[in-house]
C-alpha positions as CSV (number, residue, x, y, z in Angstrom):
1,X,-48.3,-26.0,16.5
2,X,-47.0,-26.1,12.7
3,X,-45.8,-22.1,11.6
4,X,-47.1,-20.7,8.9
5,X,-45.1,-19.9,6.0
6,X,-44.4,-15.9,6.7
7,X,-43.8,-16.6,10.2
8,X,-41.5,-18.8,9.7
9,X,-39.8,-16.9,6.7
10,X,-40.2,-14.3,9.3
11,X,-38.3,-15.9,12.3
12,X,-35.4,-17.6,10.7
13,X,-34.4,-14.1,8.2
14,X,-31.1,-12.4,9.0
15,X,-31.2,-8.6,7.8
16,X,-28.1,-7.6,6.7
17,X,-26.6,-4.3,7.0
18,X,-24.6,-3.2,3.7
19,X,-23.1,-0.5,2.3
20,X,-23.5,0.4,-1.8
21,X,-21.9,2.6,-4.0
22,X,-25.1,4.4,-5.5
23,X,-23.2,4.6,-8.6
24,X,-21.6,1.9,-9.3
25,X,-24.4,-0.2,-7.5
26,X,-21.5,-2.7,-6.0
27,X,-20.7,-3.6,-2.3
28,X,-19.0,-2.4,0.1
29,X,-16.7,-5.9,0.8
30,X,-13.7,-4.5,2.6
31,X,-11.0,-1.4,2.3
32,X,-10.8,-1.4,-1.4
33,X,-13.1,-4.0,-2.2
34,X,-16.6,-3.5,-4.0
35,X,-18.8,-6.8,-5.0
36,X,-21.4,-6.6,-7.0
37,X,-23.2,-9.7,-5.1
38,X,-24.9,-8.9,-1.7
39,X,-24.0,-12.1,-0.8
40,X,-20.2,-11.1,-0.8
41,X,-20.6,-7.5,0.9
42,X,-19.3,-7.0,4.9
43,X,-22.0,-7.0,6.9
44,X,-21.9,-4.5,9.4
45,X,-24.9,-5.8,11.2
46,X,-25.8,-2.6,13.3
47,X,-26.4,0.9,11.2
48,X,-24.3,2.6,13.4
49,X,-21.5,0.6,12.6
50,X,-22.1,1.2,8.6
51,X,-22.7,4.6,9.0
52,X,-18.8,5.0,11.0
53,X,-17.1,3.3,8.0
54,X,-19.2,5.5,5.7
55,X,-17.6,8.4,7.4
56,X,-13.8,6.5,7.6
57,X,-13.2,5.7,3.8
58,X,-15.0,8.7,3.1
59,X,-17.7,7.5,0.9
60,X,-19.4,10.2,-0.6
61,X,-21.4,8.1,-2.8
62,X,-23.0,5.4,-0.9
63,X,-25.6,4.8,0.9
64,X,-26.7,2.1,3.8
65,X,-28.8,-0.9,2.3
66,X,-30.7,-3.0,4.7
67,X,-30.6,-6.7,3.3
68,X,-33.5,-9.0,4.4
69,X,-31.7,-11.8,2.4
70,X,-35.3,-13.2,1.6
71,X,-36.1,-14.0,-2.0
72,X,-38.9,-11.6,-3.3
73,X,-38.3,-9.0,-0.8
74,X,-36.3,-5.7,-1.7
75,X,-33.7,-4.2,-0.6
76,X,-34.2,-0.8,1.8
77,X,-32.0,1.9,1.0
78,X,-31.1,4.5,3.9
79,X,-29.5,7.9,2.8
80,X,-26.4,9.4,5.0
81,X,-25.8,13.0,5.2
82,X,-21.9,13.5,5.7
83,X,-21.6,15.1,9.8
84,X,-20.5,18.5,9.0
85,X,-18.8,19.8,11.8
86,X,-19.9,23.6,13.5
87,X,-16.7,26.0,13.0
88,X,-16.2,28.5,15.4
């Protein structure tokens, strides 16, 4: 049985897990390396691991991008709140 065509976009996609300066609007690509293609950004492939490297090189302005890397489709920003820690 043939697929149709969103199925099959569907099944082959890789989502991507980037990190983006929300300034600059470039990609995290490596310690002190920004891209400005997508393409060219680290992917961290798991949130979790984005969001430890967020809180490494101290990023305060960036946020977690989740790449479908399918023409036409966008790109869904996730916000990070920096872990404040309780002080006793």
């Amino acid at each position: 049985m043939a697929l149709s065509s969103p199925a099959r976009l569907c099944c082959h996609s890789s989502m991507r897990v980037l990190l983006q300066n929300t300034e600059t609007r470039l990609y995290y690509a490596g310690p002190d390396r920004w891209t400005k293609h997508a393409l060219d950004a680290m992917d961290f492939e798991y949130v979790e691991h984005a969001a430890r490297m967020y809180e490494i090189e101290d990023l305060a302005y960036a946020q977690i991008v989740l790449d479908p890397g399918l023409p036409g489709i966008a790109r869904l920003p996730i916000r990070v709140a920096k872990h404040v820690e309780a002080q006793e």
